[in-house]
N, CA, C and O atoms as a CHARMM CRD file, in Angstrom:
* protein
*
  360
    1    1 UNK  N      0.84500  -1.18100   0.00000 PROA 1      0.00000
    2    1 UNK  CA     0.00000   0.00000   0.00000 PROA 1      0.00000
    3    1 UNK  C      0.88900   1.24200   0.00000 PROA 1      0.00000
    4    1 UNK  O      1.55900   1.43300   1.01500 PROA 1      0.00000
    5    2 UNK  N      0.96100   1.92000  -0.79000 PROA 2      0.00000
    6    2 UNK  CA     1.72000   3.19800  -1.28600 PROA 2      0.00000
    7    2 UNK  C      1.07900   4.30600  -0.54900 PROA 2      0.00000
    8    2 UNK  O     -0.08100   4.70300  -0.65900 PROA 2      0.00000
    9    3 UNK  N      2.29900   4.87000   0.44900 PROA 3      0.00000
   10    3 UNK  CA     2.17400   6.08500   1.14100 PROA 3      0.00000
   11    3 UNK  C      2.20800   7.48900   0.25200 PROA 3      0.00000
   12    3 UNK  O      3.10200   7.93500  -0.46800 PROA 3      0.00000
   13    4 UNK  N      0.87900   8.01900   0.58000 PROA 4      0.00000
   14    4 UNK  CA     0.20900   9.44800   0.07400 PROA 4      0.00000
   15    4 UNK  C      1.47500  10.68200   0.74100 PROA 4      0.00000
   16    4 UNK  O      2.23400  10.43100   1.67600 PROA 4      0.00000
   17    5 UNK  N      1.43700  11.63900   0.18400 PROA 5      0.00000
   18    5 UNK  CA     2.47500  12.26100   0.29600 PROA 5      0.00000
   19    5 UNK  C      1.99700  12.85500   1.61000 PROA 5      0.00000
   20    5 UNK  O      2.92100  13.23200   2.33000 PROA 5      0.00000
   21    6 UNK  N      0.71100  13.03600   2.11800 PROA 6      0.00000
   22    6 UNK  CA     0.21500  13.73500   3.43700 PROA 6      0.00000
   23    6 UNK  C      0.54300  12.81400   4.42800 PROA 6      0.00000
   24    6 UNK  O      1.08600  13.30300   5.41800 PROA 6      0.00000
   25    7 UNK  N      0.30600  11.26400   4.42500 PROA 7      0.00000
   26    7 UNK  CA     0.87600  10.14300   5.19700 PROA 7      0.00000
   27    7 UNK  C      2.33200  10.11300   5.56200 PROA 7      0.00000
   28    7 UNK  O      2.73100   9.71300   6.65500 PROA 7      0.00000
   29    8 UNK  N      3.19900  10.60600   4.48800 PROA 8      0.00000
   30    8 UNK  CA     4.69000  10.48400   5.00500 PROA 8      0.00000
   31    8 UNK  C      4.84900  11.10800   5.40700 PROA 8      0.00000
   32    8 UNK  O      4.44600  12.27000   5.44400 PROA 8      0.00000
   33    9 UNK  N      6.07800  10.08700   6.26700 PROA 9      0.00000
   34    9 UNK  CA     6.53500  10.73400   7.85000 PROA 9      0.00000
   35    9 UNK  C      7.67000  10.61000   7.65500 PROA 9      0.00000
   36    9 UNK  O      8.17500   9.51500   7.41100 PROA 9      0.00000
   37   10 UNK  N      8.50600  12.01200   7.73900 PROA 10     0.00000
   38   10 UNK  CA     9.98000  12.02100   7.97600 PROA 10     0.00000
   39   10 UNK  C     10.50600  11.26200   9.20200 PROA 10     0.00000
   40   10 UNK  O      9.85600  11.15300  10.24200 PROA 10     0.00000
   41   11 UNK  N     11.92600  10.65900   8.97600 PROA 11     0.00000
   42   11 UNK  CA    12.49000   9.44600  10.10400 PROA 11     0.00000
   43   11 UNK  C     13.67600  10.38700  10.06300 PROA 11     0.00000
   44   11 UNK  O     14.62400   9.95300  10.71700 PROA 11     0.00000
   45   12 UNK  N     13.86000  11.39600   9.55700 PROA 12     0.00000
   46   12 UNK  CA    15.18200  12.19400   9.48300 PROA 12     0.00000
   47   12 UNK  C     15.14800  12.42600  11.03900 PROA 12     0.00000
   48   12 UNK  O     14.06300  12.38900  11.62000 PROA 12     0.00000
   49   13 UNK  N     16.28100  12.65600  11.70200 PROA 13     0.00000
   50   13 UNK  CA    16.55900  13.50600  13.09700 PROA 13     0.00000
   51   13 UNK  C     16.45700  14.97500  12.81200 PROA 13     0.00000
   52   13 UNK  O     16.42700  15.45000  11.67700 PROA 13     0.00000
   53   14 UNK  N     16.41600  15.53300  13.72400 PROA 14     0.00000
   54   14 UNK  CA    15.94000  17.25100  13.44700 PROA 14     0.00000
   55   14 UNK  C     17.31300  17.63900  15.04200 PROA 14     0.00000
   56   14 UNK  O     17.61600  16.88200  15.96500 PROA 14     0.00000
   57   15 UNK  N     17.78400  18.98000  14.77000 PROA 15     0.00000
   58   15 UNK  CA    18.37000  19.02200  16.31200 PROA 15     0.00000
   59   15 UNK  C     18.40800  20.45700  16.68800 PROA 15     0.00000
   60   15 UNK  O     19.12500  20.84800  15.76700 PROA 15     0.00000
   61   16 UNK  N     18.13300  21.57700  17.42100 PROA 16     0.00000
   62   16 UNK  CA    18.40400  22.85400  17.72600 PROA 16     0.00000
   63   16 UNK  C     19.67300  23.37600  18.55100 PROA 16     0.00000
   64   16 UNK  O     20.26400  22.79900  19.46400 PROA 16     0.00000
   65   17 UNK  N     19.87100  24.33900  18.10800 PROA 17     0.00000
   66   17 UNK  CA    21.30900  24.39900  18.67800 PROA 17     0.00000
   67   17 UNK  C     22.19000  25.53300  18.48900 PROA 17     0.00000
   68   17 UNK  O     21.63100  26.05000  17.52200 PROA 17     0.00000
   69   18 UNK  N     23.33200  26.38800  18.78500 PROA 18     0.00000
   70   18 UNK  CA    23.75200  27.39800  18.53100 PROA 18     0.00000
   71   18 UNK  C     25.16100  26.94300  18.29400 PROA 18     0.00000
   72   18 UNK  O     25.94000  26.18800  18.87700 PROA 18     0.00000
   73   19 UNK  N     25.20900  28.15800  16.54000 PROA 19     0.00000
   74   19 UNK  CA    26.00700  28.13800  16.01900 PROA 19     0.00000
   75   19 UNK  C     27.40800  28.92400  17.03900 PROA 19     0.00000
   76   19 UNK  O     27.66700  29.98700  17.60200 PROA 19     0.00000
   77   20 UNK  N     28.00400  27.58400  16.79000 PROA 20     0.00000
   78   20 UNK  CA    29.87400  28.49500  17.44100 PROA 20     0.00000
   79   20 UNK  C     31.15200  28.45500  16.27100 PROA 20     0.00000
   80   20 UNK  O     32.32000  28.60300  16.63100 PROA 20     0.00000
   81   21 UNK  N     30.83100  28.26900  15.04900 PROA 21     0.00000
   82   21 UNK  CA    31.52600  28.68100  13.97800 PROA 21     0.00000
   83   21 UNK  C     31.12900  28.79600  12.89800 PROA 21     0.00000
   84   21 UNK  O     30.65300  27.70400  12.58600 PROA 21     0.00000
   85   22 UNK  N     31.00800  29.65600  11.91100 PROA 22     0.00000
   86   22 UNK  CA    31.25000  29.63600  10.82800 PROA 22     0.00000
   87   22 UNK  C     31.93400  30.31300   8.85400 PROA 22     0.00000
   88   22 UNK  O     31.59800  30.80900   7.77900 PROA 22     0.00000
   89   23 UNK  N     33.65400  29.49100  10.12100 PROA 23     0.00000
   90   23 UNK  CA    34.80900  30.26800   9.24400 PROA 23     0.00000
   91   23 UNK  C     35.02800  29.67700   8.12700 PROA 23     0.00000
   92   23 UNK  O     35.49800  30.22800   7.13100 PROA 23     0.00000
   93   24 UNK  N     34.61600  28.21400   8.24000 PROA 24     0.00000
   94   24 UNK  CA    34.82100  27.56400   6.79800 PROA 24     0.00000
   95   24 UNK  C     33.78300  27.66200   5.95200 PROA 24     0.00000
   96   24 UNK  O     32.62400  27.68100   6.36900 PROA 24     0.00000
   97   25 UNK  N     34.12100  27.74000   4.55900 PROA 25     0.00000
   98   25 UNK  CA    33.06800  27.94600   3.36400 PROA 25     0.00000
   99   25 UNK  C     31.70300  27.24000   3.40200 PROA 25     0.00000
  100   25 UNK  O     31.85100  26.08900   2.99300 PROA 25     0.00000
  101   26 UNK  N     30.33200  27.52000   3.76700 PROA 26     0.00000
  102   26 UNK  CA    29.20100  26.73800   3.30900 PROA 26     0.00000
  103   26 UNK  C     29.37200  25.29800   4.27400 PROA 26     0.00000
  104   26 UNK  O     29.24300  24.16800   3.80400 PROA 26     0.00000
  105   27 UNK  N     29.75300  25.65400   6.01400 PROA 27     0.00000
  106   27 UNK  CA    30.14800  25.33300   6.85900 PROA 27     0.00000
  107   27 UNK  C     29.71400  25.78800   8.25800 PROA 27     0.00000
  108   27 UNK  O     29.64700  27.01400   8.34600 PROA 27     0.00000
  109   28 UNK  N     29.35900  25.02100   9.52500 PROA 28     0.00000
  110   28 UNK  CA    29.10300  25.77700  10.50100 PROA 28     0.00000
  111   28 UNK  C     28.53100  24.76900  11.51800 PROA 28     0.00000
  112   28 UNK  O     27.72500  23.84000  11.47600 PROA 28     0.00000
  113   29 UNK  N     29.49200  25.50700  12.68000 PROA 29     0.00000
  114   29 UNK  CA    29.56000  24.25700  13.55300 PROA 29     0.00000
  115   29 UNK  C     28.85400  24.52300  14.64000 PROA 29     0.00000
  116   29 UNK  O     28.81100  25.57800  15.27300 PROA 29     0.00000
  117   30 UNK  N     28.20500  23.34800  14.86700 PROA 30     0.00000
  118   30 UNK  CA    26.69300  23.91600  16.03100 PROA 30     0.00000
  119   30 UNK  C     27.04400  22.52600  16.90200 PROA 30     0.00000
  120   30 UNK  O     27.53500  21.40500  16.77000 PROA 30     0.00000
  121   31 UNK  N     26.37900  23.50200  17.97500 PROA 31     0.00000
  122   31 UNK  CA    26.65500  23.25600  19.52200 PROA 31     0.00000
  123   31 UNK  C     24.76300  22.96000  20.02500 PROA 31     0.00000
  124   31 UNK  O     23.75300  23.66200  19.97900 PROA 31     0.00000
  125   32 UNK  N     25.11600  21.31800  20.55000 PROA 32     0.00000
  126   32 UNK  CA    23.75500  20.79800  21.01800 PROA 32     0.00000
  127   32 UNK  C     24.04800  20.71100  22.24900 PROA 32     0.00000
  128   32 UNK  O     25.00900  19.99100  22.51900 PROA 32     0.00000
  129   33 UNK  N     23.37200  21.36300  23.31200 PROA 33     0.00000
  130   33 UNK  CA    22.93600  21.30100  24.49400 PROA 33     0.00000
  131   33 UNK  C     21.73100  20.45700  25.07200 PROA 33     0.00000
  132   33 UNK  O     20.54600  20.67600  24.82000 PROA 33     0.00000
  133   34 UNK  N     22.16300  19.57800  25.78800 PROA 34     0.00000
  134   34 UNK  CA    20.99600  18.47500  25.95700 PROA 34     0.00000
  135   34 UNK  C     21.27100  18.65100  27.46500 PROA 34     0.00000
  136   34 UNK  O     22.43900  18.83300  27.81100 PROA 34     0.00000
  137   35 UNK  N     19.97100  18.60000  28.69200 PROA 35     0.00000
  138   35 UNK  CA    20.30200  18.33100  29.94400 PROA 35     0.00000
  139   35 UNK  C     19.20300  17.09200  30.42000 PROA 35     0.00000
  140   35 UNK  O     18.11000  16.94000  29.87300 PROA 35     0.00000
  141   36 UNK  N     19.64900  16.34400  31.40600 PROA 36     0.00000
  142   36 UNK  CA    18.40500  15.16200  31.74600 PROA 36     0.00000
  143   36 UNK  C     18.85500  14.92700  33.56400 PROA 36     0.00000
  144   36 UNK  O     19.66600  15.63400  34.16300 PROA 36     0.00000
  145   37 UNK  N     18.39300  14.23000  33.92200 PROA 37     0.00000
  146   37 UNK  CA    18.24200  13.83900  35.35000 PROA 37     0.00000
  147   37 UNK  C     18.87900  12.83800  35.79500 PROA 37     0.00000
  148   37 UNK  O     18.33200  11.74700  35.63400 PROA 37     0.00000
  149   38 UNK  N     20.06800  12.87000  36.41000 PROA 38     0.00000
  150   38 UNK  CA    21.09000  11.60000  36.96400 PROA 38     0.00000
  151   38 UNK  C     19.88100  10.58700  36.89200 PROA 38     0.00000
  152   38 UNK  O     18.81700  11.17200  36.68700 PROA 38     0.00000
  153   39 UNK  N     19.76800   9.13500  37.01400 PROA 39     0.00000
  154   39 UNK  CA    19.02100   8.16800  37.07200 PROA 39     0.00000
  155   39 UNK  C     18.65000   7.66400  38.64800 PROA 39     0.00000
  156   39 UNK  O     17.59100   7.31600  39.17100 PROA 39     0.00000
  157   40 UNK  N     20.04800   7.79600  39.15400 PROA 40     0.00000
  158   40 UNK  CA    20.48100   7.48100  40.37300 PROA 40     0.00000
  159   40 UNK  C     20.39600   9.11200  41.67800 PROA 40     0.00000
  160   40 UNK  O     19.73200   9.18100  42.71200 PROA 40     0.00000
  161   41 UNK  N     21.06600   9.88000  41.24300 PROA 41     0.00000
  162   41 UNK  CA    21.89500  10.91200  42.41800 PROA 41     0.00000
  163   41 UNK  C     20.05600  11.79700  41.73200 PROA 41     0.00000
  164   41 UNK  O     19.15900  11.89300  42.57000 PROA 41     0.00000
  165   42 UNK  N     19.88300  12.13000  40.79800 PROA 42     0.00000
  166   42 UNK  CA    18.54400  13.01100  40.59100 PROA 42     0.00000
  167   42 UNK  C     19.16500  14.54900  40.42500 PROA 42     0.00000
  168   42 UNK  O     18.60600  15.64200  40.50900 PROA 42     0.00000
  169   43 UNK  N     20.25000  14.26500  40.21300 PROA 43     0.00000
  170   43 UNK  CA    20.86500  15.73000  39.42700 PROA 43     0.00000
  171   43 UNK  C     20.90300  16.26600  38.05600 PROA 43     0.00000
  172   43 UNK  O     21.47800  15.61800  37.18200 PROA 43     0.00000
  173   44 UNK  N     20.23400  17.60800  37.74200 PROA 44     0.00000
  174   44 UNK  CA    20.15400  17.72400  36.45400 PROA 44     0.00000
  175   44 UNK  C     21.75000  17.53500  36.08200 PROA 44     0.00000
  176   44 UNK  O     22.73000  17.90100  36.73000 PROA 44     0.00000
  177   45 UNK  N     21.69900  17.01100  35.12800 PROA 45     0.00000
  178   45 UNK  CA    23.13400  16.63900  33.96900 PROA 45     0.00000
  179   45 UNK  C     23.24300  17.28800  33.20200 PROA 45     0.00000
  180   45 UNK  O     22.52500  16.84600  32.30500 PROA 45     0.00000
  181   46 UNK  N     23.86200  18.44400  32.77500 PROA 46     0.00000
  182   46 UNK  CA    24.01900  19.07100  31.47600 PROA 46     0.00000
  183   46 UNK  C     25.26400  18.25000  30.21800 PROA 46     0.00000
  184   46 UNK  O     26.27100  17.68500  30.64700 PROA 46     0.00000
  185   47 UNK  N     25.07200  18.29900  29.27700 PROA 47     0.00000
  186   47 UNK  CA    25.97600  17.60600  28.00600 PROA 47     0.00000
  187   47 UNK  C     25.65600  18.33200  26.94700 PROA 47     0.00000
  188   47 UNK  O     24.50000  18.67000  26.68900 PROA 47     0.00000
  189   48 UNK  N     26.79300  18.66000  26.17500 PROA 48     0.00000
  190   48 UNK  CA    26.60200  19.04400  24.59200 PROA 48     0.00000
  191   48 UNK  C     27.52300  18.42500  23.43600 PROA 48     0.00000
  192   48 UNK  O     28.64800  17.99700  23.69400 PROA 48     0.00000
  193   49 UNK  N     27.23600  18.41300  22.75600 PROA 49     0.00000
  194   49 UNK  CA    27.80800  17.97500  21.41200 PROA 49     0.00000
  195   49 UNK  C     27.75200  18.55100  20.34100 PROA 49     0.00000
  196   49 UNK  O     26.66100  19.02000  20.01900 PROA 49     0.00000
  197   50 UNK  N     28.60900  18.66900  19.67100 PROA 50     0.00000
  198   50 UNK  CA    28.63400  19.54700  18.35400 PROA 50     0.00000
  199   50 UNK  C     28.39700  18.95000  17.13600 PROA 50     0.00000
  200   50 UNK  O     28.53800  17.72700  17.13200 PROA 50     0.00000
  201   51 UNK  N     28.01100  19.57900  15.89300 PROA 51     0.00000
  202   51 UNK  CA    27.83500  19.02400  14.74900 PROA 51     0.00000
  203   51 UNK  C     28.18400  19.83100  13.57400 PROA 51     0.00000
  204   51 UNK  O     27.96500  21.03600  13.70300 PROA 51     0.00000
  205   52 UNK  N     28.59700  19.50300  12.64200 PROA 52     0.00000
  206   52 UNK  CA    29.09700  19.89400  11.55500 PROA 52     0.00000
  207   52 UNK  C     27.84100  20.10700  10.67300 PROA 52     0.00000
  208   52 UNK  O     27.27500  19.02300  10.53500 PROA 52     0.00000
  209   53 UNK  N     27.34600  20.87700  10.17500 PROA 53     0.00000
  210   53 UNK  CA    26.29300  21.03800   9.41200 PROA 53     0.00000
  211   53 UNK  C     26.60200  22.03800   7.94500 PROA 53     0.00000
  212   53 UNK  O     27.46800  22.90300   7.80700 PROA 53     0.00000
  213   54 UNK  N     25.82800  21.68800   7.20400 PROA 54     0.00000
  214   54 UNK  CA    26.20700  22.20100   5.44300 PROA 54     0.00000
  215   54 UNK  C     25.15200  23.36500   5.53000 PROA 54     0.00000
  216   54 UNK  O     23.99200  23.17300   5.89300 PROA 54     0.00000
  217   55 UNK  N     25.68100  24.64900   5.14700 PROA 55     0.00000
  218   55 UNK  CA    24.83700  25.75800   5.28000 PROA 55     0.00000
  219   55 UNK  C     25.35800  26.64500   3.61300 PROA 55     0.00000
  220   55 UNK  O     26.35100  27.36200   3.49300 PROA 55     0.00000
  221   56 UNK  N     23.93300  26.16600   2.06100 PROA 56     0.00000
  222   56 UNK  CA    24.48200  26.71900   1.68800 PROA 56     0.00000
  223   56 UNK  C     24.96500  28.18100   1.05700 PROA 56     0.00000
  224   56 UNK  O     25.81700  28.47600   0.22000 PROA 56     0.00000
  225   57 UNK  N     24.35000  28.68900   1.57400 PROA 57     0.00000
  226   57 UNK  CA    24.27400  29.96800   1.55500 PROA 57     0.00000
  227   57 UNK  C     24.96300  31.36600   1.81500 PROA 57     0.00000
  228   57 UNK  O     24.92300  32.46400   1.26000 PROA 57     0.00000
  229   58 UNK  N     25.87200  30.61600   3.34400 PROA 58     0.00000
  230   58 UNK  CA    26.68400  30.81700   4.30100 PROA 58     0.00000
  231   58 UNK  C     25.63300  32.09800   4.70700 PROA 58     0.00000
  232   58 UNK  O     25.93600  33.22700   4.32100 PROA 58     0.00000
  233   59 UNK  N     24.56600  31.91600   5.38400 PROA 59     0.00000
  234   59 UNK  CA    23.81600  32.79200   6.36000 PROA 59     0.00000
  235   59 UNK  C     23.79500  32.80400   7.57500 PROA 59     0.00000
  236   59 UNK  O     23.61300  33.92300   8.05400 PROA 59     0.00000
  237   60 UNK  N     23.98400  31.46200   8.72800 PROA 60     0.00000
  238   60 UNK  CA    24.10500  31.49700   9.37200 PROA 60     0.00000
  239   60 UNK  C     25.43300  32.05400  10.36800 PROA 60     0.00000
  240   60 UNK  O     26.43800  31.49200   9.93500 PROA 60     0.00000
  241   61 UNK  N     25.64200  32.57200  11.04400 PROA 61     0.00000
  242   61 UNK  CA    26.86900  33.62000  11.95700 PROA 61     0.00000
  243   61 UNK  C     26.83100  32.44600  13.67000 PROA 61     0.00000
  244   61 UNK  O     26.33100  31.43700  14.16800 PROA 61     0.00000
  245   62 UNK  N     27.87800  33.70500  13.93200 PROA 62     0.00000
  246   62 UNK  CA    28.12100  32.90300  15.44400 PROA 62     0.00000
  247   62 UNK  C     26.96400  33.60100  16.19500 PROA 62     0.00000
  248   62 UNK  O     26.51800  34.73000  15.98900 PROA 62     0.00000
  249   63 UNK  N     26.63600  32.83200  16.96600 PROA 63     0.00000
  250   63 UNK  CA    25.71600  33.02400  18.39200 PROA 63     0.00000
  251   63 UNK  C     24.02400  32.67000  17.72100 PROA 63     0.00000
  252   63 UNK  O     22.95300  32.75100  18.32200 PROA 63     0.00000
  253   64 UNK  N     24.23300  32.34600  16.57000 PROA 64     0.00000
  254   64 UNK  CA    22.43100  32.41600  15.49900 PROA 64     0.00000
  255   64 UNK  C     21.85300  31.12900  16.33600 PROA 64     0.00000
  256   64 UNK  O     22.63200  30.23500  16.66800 PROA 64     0.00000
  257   65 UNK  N     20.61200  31.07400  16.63000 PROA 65     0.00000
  258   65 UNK  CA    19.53900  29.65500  17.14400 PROA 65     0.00000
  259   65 UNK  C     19.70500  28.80500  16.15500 PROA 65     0.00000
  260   65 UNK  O     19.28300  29.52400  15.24900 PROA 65     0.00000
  261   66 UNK  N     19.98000  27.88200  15.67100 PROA 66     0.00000
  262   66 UNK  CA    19.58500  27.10700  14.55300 PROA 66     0.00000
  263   66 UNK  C     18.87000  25.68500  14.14800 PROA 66     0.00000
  264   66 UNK  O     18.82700  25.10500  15.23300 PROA 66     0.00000
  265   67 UNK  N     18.38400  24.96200  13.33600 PROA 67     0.00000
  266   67 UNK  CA    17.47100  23.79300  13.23300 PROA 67     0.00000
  267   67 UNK  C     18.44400  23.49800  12.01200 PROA 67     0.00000
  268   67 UNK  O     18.85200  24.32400  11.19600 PROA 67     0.00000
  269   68 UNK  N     18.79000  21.81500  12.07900 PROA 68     0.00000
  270   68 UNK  CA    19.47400  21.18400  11.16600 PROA 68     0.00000
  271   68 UNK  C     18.92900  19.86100  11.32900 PROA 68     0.00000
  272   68 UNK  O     18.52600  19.28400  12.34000 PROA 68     0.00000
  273   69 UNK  N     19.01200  19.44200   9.93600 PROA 69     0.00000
  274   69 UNK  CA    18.51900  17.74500  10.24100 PROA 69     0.00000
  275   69 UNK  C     19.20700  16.52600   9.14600 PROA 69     0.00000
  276   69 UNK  O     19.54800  16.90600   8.02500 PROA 69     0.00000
  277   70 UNK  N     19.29200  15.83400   9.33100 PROA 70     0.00000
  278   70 UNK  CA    20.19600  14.51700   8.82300 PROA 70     0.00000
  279   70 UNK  C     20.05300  14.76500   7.41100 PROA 70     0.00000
  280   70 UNK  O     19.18900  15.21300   6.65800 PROA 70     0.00000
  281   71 UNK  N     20.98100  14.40100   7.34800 PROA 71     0.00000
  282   71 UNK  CA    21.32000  14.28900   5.45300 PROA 71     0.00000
  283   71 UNK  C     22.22800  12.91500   5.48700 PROA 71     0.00000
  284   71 UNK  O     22.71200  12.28900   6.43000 PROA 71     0.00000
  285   72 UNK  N     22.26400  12.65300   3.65600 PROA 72     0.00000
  286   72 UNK  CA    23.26400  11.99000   3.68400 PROA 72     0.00000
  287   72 UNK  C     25.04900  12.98300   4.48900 PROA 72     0.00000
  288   72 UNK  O     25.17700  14.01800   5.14200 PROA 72     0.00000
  289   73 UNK  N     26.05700  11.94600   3.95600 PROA 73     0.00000
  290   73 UNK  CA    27.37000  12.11400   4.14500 PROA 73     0.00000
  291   73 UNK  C     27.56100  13.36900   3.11200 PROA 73     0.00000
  292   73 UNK  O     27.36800  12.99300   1.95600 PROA 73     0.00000
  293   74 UNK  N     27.78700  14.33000   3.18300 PROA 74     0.00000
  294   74 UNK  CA    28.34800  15.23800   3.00100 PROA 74     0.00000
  295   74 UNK  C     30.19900  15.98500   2.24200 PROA 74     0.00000
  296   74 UNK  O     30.51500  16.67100   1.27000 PROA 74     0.00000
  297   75 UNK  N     30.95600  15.30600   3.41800 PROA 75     0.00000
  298   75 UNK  CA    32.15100  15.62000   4.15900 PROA 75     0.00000
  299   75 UNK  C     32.73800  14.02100   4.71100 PROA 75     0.00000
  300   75 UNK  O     32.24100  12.93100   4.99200 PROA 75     0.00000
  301   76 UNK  N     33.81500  14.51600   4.67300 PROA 76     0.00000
  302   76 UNK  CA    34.52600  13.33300   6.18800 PROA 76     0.00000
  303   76 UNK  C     33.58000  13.93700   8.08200 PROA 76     0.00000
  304   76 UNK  O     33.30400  13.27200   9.08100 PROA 76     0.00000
  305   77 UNK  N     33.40700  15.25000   7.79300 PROA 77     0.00000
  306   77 UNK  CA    32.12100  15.51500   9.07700 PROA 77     0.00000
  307   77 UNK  C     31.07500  15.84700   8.86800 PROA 77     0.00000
  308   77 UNK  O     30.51900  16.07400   9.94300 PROA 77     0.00000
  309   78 UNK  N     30.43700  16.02000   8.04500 PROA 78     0.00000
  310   78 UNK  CA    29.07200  16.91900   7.64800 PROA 78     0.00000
  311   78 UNK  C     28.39300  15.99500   7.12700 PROA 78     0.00000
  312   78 UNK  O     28.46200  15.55100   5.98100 PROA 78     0.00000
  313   79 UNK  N     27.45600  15.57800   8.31900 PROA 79     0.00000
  314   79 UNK  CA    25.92700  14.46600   8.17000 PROA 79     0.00000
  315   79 UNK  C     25.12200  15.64500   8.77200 PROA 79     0.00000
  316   79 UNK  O     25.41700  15.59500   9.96600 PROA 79     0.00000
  317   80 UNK  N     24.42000  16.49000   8.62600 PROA 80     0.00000
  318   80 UNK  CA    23.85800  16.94500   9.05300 PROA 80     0.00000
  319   80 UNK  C     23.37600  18.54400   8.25100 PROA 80     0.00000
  320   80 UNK  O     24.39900  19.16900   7.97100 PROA 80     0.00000
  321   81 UNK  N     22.02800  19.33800   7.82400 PROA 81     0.00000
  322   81 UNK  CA    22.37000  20.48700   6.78400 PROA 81     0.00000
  323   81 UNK  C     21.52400  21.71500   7.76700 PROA 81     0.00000
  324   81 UNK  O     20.97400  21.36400   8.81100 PROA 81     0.00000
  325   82 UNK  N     21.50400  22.61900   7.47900 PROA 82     0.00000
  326   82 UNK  CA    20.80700  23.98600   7.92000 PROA 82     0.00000
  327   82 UNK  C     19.75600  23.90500   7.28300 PROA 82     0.00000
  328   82 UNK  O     19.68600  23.62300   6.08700 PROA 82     0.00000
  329   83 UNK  N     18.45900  24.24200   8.31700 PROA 83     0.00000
  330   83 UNK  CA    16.89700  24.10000   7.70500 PROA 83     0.00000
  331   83 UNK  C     16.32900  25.32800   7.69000 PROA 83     0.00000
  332   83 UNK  O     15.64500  25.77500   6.77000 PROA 83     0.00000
  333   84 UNK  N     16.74100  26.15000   9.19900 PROA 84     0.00000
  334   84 UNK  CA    16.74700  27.78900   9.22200 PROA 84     0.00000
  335   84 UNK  C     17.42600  27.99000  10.34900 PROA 84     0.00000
  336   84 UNK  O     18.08400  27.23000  11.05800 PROA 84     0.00000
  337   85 UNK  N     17.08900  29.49700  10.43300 PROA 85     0.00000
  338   85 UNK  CA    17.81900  30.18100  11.43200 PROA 85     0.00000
  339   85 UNK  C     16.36300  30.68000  12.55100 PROA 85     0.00000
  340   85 UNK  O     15.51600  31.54300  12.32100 PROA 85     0.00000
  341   86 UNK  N     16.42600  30.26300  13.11300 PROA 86     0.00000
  342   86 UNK  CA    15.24500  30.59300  14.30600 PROA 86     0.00000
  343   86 UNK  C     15.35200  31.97400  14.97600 PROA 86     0.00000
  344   86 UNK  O     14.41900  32.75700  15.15300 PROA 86     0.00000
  345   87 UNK  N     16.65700  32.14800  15.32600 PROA 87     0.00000
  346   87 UNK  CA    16.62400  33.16200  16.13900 PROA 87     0.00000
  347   87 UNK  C     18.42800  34.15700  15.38900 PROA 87     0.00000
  348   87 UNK  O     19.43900  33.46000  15.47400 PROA 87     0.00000
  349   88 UNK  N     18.57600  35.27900  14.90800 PROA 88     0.00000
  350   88 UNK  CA    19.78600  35.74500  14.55100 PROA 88     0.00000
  351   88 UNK  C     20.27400  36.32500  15.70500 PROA 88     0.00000
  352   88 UNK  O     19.56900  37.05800  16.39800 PROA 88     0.00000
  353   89 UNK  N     21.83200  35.96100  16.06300 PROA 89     0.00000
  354   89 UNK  CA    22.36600  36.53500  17.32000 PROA 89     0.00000
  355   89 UNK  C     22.37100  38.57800  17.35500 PROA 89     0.00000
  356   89 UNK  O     22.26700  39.29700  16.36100 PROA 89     0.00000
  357   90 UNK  N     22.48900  38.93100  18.47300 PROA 90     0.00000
  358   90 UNK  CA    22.37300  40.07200  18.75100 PROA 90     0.00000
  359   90 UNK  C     23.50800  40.84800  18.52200 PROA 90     0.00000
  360   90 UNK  O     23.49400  42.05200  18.77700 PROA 90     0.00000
């Protein structure tokens, strides 16, 4: 049974996050902040991770909100592309 284009459902990952570089060409490296609750002790946990994302336009700057979501391979780092800019830094 062939899925209607209103039925499909993206399986892509989506991630928000602030940009902390972007010196290299159609390039820009974003910073994911994730926090959750020790399991055990019940302390919030803060963690982040960064991602290499393909921006091509080169619009996005340092400090910008941003939304990126899975792509193919790219790069030797860039699985991941720019969808928008949510918020432009001040």
């Amino acid at each position: 049974m062939p899925e209607t284009p209103q039925e499909s459902v993206s399986r892509r990952k989506t991630r928000q996050g602030i940009v902390t570089s972007d010196s290299r060409d159609r390039t820009i490296t974003v910073r994911i902040d994730t926090s959750r609750r020790h399991p055990i002790y019940g302390k919030t946990v803060r963690q982040s991770t960064k991602l290499h994302a393909h921006d091509e336009e080169n619009t996005a700057g340092i400090g910008d909100v941003v939304r990126v979501i899975e792509s193919r391979p790219l790069s030797k780092q860039k699985r991941w592309r720019l969808v928008e800019i949510i918020e432009k830094a001040r």
